[in-house]
C-alpha positions as CSV (number, residue, x, y, z in Angstrom):
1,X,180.3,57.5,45.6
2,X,182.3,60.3,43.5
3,X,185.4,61.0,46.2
4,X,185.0,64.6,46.9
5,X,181.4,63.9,48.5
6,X,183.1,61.2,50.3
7,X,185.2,63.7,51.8
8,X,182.9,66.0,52.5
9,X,180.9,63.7,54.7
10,X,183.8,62.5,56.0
11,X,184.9,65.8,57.2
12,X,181.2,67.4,58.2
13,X,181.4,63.6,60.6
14,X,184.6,64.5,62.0
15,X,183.2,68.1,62.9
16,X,180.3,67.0,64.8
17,X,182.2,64.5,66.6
18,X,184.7,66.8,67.8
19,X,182.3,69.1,68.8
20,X,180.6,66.4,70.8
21,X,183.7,65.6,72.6
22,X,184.3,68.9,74.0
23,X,182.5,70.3,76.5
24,X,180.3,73.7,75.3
25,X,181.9,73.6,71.6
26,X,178.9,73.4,70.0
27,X,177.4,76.9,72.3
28,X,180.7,79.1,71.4
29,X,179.4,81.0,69.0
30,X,178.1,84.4,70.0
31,X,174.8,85.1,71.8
32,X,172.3,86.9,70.0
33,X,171.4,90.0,72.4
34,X,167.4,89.7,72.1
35,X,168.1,86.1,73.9
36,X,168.6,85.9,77.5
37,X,172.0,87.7,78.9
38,X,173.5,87.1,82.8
39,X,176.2,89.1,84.0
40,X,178.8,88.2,86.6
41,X,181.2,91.2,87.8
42,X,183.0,89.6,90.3
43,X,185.9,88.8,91.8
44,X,187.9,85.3,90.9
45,X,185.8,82.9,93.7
46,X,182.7,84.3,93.6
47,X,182.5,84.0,89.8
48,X,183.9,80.2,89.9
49,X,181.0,79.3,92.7
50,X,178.3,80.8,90.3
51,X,179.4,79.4,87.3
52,X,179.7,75.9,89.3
53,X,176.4,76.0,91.3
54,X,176.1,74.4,94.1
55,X,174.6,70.9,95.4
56,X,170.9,70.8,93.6
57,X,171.6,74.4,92.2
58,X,172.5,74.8,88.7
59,X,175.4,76.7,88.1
60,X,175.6,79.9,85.4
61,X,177.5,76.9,82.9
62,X,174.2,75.9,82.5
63,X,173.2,78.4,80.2
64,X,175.1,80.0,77.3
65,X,173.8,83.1,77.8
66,X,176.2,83.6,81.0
67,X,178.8,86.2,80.5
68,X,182.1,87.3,82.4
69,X,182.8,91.1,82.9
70,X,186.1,91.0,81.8
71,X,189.5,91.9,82.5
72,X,188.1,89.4,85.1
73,X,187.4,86.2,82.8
74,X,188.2,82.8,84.4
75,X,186.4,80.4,84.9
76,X,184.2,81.6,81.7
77,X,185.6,80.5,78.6
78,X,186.6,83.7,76.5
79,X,183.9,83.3,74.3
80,X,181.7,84.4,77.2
81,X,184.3,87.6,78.0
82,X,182.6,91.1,78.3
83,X,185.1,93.7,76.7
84,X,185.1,96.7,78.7
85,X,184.8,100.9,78.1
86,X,184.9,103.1,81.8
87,X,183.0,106.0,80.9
88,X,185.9,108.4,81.8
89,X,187.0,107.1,78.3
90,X,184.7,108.7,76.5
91,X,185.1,112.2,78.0
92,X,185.9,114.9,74.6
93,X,185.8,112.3,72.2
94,X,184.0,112.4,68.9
95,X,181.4,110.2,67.7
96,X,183.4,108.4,65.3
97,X,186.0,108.1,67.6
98,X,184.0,106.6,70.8
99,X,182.2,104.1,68.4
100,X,185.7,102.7,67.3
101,X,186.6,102.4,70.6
102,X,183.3,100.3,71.6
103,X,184.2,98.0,68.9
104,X,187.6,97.5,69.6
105,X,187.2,96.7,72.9
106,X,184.8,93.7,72.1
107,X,188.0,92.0,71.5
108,X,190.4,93.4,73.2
109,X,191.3,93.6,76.6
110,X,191.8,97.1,78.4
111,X,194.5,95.9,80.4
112,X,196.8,93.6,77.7
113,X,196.6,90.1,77.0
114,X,193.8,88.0,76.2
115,X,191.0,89.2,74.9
116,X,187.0,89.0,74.9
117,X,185.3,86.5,72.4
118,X,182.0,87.1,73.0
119,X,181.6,90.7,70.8
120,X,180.3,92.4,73.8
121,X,181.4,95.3,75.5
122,X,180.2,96.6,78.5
123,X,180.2,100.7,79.3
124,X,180.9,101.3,82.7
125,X,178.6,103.4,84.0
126,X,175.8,105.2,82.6
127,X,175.6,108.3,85.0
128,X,176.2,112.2,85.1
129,X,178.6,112.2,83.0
130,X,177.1,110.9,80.0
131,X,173.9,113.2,80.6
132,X,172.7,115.9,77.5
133,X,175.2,118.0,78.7
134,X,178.4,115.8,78.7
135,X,179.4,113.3,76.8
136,X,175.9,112.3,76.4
137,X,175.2,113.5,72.5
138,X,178.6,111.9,71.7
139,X,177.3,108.7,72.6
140,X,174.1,108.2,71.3
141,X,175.5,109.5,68.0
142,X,177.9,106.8,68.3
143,X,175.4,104.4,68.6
144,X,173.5,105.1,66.2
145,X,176.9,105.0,63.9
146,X,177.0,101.5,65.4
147,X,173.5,100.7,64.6
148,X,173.9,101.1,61.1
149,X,176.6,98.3,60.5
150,X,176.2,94.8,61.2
151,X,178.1,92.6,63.3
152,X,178.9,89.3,61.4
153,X,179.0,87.1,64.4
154,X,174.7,87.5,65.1
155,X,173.8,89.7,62.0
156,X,172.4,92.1,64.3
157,X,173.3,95.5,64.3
158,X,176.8,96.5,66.3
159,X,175.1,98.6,68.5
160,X,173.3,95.6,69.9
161,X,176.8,94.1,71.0
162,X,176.8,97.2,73.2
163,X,175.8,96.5,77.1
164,X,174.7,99.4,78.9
165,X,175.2,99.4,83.0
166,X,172.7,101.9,84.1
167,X,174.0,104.1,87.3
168,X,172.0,104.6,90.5
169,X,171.4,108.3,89.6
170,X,170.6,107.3,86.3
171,X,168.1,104.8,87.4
172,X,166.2,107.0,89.9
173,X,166.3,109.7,87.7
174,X,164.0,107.9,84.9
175,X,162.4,105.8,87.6
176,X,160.9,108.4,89.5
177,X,160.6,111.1,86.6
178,X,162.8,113.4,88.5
179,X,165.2,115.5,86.2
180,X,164.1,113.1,83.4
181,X,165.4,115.4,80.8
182,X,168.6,115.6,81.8
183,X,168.8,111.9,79.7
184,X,167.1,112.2,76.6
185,X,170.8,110.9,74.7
186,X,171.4,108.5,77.3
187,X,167.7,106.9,76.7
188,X,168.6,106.7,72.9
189,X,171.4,105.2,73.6
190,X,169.8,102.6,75.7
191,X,167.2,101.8,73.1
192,X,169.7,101.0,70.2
193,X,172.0,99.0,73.1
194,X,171.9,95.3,73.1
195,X,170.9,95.5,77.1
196,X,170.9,97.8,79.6
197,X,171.5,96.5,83.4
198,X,169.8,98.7,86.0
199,X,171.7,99.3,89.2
200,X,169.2,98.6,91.9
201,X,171.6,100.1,94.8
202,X,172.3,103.3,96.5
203,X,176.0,103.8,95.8
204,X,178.2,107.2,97.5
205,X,182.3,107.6,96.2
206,X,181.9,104.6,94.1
207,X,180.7,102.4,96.8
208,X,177.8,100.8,96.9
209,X,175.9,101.4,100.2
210,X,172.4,99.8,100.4
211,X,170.1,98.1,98.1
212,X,167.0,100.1,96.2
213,X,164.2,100.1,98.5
214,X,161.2,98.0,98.0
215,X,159.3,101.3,97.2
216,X,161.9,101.6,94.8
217,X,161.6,98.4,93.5
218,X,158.2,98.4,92.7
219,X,158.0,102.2,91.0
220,X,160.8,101.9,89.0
221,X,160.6,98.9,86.5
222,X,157.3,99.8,85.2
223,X,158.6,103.2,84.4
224,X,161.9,102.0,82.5
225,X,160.3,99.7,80.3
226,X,157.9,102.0,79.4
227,X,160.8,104.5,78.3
228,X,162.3,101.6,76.2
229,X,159.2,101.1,74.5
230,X,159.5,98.0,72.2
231,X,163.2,97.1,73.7
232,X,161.9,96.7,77.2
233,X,162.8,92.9,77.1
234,X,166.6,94.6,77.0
235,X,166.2,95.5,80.7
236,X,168.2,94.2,83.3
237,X,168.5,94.4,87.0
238,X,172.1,94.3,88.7
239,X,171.8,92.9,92.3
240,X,174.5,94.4,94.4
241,X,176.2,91.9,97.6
242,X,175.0,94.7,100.0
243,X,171.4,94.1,102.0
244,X,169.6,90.4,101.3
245,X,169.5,88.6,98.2
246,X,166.3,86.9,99.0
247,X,164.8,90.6,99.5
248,X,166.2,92.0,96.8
249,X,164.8,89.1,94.5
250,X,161.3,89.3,96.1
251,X,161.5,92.8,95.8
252,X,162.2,92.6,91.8
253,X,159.9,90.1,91.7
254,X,157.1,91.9,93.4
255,X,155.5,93.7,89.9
256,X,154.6,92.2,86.4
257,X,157.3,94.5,84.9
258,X,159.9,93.3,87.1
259,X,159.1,89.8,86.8
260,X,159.4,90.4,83.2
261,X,162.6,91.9,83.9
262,X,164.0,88.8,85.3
263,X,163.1,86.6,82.9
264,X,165.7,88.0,80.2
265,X,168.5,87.8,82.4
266,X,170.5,89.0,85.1
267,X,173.5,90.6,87.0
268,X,175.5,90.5,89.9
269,X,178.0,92.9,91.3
270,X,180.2,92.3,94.3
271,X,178.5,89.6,95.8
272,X,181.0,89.9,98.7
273,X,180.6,86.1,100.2
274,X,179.9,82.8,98.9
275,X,176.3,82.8,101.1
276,X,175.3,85.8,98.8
277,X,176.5,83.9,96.0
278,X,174.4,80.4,97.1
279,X,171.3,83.1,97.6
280,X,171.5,85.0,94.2
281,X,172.3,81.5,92.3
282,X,168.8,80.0,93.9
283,X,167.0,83.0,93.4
284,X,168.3,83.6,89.8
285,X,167.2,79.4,89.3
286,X,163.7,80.7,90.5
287,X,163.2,83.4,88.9
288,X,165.3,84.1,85.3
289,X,165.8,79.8,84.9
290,X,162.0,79.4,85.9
291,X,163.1,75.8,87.6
């Protein structure tokens, strides 16, 4: 055997060995955005209890398409790190200049240190002022900047590394077709976005006060993934820690489109106590995992 294909086995061996030996090496590599995507915004124990499970509950290490909201990583590796925008960066921007923020931030971390790996970045939030008459324009012309390059890591286009979270007002607005074109730049944006998690709370000074009502529940999904057209499987829901988690899931649950909803995925926010946590991990089992 001529030496140089001796090597070349010898190294392709040692690679697959040593990517058997560790843990999750061989799932590092970036998840595609049209596969399922779960979200954990949480605080440090919360996030380490999901990600662990529980007795007979799978964890969120389970499945590679887990992600951390970062600045707040551990116990996610930082391949599975969320970079982060806040919408009040955005504000008077141009379009070039928000969609080289939204790339640099899906590797590097708003606050110093280390970085996302995941090439994801998360805007936080979707609401008034990113309607058609704010900053709203801006940012669909930025994504659609974005969706004309290509992000090595998936070869999808780098808008699709873009993670949308939907506000309450937002939500409700499309939902229930009430000042629906007020968002016509924030819906394209949405369509080009690799996901776009939908708020199912009431929320009042940045605090989230009660979960979407089952009425609310059942109008809504069916309305959203009719706006996103041939991305609905990008929909989301974000369950907040406030109100039940078994009702919440039920109430998701209770329509074809939400169902459908849950199976690409979900997201948490501020689970607030580790029964929440055991509740959303069995329901999210049920219902994304189907097990």
């Amino acid at each position: 055997m001529p030496p140089s294909r001796l090597r070349r086995m010898i190294t392709a061996a040692a690679a697959v060995t040593a990517a058997l030996a560790v843990p999750g090496a061989v799932q590092a590599a970036p998840v595609p955005t049209d596969q399922r995507i779960n979200v954990i915004y949480d605080l440090a124990p919360i996030a380490r209890a999901l990600h662990a499970g529980f007795p007979g509950v799978p964890g969120l290490a389970s499945d590679t398409g887990s992600h951390r909201q970062h600045p707040l990583g551990e116990p996610f590796g930082q391949s599975r790190w969320i970079g982060k925008v806040n919408h009040r960066e955005l504000a008077g921007r141009s379009p070039e200049s928000i969609a080289n923020l939204l790339v640099t931030r899906m590797s590097t971390s708003s606050i110093g240190g280390a970085g996302p790996r995941s090439g994801l970045v998360g805007v936080d939030e979707i609401g008034f002022q990113l309607q058609d008459g704010g900053t709203g324009p801006a940012f669909a012309a930025a994504m659609r900047i974005l969706s004309r390059r290509t992000y090595a890591g998936t070869g999808e286009p780098m808008s699709r590394r873009v993670l949308l979270y939907a506000a309450p007002k937002f939500v409700a607005n499309v939902g229930a077709r009430r000042n629906r074109g007020n968002w016509d730049s924030a819906m394209a944006a949405a369509r080009l976005s690799g996901g776009v998690f939908l708020q199912m709370f009431h929320a009042s000074g940045g605090r989230v006060t009660a979960p979407a009502s089952r009425q609310e529940w059942r109008a809504y999904p069916p309305v959203w993934r009719a706006e996103m057209g041939a991305e609905a499987g990008r929909l989301r829901f974000l369950f907040s820690g406030v109100g039940s988690q078994d009702s919440q899931w039920a109430n998701a649950a209770s329509t074809p489109a939400g169902r459908a909803i849950l199976a690409s995925g979900a997201g948490e926010y501020r689970l607030g106590t580790t029964e929440n946590a055991r509740a959303w991990l069995r329901n999210w089992n049920r219902w994304t995992m189907g097990r």
